[in-house]
DSSP file (Angstrom, degrees, kcal/mol; ACC not computed):
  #  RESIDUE AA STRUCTURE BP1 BP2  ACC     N-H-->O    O-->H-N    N-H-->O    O-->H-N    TCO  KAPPA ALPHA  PHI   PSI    X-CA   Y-CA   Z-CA
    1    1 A X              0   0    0      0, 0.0     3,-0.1     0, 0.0    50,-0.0   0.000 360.0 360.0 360.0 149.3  150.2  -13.0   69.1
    2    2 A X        -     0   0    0      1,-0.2     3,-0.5    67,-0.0     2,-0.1  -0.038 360.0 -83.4 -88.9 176.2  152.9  -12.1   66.1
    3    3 A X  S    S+     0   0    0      1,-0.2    -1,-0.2     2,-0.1    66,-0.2  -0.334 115.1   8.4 -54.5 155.4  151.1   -9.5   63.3
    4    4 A X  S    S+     0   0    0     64,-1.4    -1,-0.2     1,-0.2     4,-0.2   0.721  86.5 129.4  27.4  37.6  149.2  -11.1   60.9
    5    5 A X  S    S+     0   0    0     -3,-0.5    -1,-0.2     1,-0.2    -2,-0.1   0.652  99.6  17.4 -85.5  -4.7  149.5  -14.7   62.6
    6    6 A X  S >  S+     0   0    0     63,-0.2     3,-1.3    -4,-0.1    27,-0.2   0.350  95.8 126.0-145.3  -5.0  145.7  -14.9   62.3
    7    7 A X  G >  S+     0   0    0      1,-0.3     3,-0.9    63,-0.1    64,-0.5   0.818  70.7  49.6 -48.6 -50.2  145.4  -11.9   59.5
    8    8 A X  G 3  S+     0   0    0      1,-0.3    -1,-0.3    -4,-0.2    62,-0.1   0.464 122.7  23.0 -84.1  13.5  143.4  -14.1   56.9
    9    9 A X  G <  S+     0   0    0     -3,-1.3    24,-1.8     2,-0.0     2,-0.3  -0.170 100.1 105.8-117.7  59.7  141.0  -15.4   58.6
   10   10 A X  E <   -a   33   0A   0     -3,-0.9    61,-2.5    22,-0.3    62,-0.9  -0.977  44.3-163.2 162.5 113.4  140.6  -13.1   61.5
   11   11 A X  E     -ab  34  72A   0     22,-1.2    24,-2.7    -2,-0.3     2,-0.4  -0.940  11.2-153.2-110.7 144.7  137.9  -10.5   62.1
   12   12 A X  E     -ab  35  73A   0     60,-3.3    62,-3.1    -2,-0.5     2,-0.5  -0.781   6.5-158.3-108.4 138.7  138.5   -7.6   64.7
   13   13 A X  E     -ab  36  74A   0     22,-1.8    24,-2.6    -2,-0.4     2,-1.3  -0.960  19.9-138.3-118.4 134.7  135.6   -5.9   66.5
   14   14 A X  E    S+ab  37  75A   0     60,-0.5    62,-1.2    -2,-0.5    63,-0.4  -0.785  83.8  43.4 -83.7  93.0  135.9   -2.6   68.0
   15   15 A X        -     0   0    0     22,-2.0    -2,-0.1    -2,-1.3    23,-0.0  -0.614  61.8-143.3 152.8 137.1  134.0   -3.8   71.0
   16   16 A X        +     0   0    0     -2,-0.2    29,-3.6    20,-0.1    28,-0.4   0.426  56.5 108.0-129.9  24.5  133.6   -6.4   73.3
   17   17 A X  S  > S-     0   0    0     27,-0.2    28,-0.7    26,-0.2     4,-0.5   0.152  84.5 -67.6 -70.6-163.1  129.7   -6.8   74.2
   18   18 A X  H  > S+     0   0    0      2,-0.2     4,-1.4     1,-0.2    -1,-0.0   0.404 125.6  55.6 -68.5 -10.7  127.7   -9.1   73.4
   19   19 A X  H  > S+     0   0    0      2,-0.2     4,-2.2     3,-0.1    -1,-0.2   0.746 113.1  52.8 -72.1 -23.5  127.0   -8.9   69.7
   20   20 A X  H  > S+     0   0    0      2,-0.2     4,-2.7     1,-0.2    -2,-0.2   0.827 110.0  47.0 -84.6 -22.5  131.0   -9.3   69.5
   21   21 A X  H  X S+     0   0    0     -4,-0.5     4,-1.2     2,-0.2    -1,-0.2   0.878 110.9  49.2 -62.4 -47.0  130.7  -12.2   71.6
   22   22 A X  H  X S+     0   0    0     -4,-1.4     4,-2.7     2,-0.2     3,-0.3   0.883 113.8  48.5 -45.2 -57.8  127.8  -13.7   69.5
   23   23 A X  H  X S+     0   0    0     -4,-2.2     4,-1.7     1,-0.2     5,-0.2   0.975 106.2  57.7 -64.1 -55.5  130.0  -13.0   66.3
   24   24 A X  H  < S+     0   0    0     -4,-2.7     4,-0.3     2,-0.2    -1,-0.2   0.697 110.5  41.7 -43.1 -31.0  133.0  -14.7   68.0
   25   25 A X  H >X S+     0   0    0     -4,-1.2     3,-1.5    -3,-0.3     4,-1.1   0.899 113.0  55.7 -80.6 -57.2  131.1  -18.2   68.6
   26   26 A X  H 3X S+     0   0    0     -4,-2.7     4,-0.6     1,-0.3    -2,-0.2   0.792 108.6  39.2 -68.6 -15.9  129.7  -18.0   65.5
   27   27 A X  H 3<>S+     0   0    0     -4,-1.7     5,-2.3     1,-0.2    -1,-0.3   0.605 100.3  78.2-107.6   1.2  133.0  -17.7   63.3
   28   28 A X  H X45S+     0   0    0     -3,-1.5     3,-1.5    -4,-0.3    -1,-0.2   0.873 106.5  41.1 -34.2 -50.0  134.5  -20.6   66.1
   29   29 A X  H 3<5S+     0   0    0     -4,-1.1    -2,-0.2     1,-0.3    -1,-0.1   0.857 111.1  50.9 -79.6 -40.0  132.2  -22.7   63.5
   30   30 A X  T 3<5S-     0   0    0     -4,-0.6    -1,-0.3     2,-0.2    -2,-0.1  -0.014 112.4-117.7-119.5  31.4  133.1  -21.3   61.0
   31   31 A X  T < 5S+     0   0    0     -3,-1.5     2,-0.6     1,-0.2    -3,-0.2   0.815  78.3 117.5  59.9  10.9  137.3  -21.5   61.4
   32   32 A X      < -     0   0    0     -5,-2.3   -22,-0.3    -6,-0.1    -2,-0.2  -0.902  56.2-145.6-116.5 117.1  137.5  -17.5   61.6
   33   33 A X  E     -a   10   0A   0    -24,-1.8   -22,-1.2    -2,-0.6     2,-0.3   0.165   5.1-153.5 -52.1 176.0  138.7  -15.9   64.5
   34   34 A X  E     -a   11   0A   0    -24,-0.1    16,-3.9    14,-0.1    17,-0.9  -0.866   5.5-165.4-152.0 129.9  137.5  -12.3   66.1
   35   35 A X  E     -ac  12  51A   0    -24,-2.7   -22,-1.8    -2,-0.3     2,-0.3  -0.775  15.6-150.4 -96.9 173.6  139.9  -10.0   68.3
   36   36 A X  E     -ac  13  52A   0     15,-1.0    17,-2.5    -2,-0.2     2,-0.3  -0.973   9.4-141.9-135.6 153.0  138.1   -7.4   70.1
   37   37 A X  E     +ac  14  53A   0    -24,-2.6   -22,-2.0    -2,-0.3    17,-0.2  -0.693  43.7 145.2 -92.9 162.2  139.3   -4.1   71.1
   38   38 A X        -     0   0    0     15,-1.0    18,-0.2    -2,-0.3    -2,-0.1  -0.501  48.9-136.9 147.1 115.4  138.0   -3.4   74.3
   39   39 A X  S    S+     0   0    0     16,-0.2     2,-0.5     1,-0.1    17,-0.2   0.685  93.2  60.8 -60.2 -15.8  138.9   -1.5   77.9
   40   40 A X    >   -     0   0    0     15,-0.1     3,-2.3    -3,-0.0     2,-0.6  -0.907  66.8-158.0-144.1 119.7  137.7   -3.9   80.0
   41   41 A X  T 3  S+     0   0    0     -2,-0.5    -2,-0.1     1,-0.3    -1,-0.0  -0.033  97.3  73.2 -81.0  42.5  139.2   -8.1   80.0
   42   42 A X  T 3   +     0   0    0     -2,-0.6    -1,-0.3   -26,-0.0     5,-0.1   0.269  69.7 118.9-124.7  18.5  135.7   -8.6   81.5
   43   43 A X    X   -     0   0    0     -3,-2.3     3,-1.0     1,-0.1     4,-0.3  -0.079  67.3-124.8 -44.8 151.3  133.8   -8.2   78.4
   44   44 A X  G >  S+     0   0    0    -28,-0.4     3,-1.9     1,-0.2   -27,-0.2   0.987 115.9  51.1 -47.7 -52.8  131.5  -10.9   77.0
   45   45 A X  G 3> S+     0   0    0    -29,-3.6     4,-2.1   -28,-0.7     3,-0.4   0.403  93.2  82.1 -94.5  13.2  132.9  -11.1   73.8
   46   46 A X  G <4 S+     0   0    0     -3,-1.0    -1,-0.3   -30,-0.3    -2,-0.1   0.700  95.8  49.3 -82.3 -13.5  136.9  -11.5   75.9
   47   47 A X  T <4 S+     0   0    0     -3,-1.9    -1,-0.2    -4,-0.3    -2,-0.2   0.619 113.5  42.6 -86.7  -3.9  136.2  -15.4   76.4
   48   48 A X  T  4 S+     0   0    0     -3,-0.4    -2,-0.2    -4,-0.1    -1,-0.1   0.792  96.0  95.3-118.7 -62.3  135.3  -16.0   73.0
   49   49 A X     <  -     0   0    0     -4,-2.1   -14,-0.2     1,-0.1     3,-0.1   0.319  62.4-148.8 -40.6 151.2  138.1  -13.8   71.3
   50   50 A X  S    S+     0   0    0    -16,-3.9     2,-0.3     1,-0.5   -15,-0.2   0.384  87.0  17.3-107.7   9.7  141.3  -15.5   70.1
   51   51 A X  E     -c   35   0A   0    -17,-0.9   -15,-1.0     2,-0.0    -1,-0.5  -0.886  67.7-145.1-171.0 152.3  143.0  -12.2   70.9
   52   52 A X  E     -c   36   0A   0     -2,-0.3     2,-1.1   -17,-0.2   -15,-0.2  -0.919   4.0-158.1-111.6 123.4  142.5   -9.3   72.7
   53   53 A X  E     -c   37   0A   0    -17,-2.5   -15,-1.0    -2,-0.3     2,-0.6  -0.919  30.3-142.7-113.5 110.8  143.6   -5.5   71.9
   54   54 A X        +     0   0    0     -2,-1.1     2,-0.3   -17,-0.2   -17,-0.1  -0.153  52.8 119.9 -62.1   8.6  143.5   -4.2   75.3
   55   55 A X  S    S-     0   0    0     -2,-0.6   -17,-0.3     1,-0.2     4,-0.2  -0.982  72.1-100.9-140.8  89.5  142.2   -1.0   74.6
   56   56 A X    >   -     0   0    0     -2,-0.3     3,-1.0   -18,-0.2     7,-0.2   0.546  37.9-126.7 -42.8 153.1  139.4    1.6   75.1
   57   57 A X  T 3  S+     0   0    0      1,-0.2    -1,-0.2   -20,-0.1     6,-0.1   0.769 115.6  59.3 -63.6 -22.2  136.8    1.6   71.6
   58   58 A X  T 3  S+     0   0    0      1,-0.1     2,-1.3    22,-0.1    -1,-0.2   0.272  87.7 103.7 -98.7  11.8  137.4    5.5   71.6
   59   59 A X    X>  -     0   0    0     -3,-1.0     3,-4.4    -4,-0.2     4,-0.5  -0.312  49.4-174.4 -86.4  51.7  141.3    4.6   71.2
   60   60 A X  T 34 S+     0   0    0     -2,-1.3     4,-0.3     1,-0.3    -1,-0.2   0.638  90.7  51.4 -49.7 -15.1  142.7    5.0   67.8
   61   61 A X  T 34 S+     0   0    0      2,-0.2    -1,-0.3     3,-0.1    -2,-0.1   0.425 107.5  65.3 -94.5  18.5  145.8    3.8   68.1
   62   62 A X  T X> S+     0   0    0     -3,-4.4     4,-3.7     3,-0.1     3,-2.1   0.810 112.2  36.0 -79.8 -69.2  143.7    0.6   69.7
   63   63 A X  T 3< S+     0   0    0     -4,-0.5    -2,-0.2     1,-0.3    -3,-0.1   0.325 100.9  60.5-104.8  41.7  142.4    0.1   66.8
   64   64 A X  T 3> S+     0   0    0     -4,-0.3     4,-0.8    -5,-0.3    -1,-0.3   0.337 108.0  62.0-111.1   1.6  144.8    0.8   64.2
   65   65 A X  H <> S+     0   0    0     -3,-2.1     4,-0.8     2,-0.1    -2,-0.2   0.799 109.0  49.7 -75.2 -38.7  146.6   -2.4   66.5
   66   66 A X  H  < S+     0   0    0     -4,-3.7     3,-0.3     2,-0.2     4,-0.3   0.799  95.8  54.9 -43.8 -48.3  143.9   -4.0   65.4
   67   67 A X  H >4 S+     0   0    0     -5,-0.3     3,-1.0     1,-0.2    -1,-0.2   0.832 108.8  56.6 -62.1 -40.3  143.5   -3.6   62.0
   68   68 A X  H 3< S+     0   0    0     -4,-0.8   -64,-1.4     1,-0.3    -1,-0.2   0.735 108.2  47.5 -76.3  -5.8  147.0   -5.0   61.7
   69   69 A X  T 3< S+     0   0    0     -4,-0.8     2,-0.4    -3,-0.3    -1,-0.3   0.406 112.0  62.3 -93.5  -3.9  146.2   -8.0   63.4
   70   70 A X    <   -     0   0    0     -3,-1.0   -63,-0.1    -4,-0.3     3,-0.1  -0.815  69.6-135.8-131.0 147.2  143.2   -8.5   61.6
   71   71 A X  S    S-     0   0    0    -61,-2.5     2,-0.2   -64,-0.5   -60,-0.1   0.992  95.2 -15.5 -47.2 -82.6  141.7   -9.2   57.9
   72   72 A X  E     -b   11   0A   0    -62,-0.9   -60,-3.3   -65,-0.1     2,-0.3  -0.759  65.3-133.8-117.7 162.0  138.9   -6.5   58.4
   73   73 A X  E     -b   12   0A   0     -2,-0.2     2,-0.2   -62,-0.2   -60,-0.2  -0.998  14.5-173.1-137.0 152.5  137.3   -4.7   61.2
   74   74 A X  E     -b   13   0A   0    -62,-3.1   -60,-0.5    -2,-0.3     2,-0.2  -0.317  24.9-121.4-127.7-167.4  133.7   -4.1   61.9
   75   75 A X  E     -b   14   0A   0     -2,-0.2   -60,-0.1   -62,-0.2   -62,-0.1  -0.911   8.4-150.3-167.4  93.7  132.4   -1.9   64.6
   76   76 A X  S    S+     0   0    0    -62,-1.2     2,-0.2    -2,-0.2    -1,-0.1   0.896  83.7  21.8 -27.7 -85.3  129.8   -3.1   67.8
   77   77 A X  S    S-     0   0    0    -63,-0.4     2,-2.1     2,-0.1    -1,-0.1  -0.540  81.5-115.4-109.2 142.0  128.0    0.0   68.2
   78   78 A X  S    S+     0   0    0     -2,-0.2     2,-0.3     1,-0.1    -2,-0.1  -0.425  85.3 105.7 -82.9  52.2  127.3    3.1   66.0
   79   79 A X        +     0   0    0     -2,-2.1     2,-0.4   -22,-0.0    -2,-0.1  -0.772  54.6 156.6-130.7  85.0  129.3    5.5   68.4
   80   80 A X        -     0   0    0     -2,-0.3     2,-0.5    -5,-0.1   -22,-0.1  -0.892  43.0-139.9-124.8 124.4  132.4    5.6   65.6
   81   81 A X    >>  +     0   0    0     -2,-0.4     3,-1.5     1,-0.1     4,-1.3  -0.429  22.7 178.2 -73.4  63.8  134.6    8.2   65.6
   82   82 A X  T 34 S+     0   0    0     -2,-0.5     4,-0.5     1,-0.3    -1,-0.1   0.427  74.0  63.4 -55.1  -4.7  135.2    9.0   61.9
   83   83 A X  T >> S+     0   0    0     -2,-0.2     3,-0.9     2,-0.2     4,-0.7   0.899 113.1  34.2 -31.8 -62.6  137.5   11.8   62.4
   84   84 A X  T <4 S+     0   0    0     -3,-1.5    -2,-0.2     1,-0.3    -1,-0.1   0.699 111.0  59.5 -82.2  -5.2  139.8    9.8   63.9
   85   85 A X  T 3< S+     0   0    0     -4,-1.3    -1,-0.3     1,-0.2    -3,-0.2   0.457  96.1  64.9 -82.7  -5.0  139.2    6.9   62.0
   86   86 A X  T X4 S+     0   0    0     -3,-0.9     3,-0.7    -4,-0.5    -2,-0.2   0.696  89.5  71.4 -46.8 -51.1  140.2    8.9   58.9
   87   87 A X  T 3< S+     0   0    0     -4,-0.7    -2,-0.2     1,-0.3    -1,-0.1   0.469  88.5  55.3  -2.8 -34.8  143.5    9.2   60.3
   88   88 A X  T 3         0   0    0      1,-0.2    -1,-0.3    -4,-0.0    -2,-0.1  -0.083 360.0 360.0-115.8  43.6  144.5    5.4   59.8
   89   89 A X    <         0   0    0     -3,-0.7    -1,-0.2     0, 0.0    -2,-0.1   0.031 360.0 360.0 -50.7 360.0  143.6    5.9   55.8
């Protein structure tokens, strides 16, 4: 996928469980994509996704590929590094 091919309607999740999977069907309905960052292409939420950022959740430069591929980004799970997520400010 190009940058921004999907930016405005495209949400990225740092995550790939099942809530990110759940989110991903539900904005299929709603014409809005979700990438997920995520270590592992056997995640739930990796069949769902229209794109994948290949990348551990603890990974900042994961998800600052993300972010450019994406509208917004949201966060699975409350295990957030805000140090390093301060960094892509």
């Amino acid at each position: 996928m190009e940058p921004n091919e999907h930016k405005n309607r495209t949400i990225g999740v740092v995550g790939g469980g099942q809530l990110a999977q759940m989110l991903a069907i539900a904005g299929k309905k709603l014409g809005i994509g979700v990438i997920v960052q995520t270590g592992k292409r056997t995640d739930p939420a990796v069949m769902e996704a229209v794109d994948v950022v290949l990348s551990d959740i603890k990974d900042i430069s994961g998800t600052k590929q993300l972010s450019t591929l994406s509208n917004c980004v949201t966060f699975e799970n409350e295990w957030i590094d805000l140090d390093g997520l301060s960094l892509l400010e």
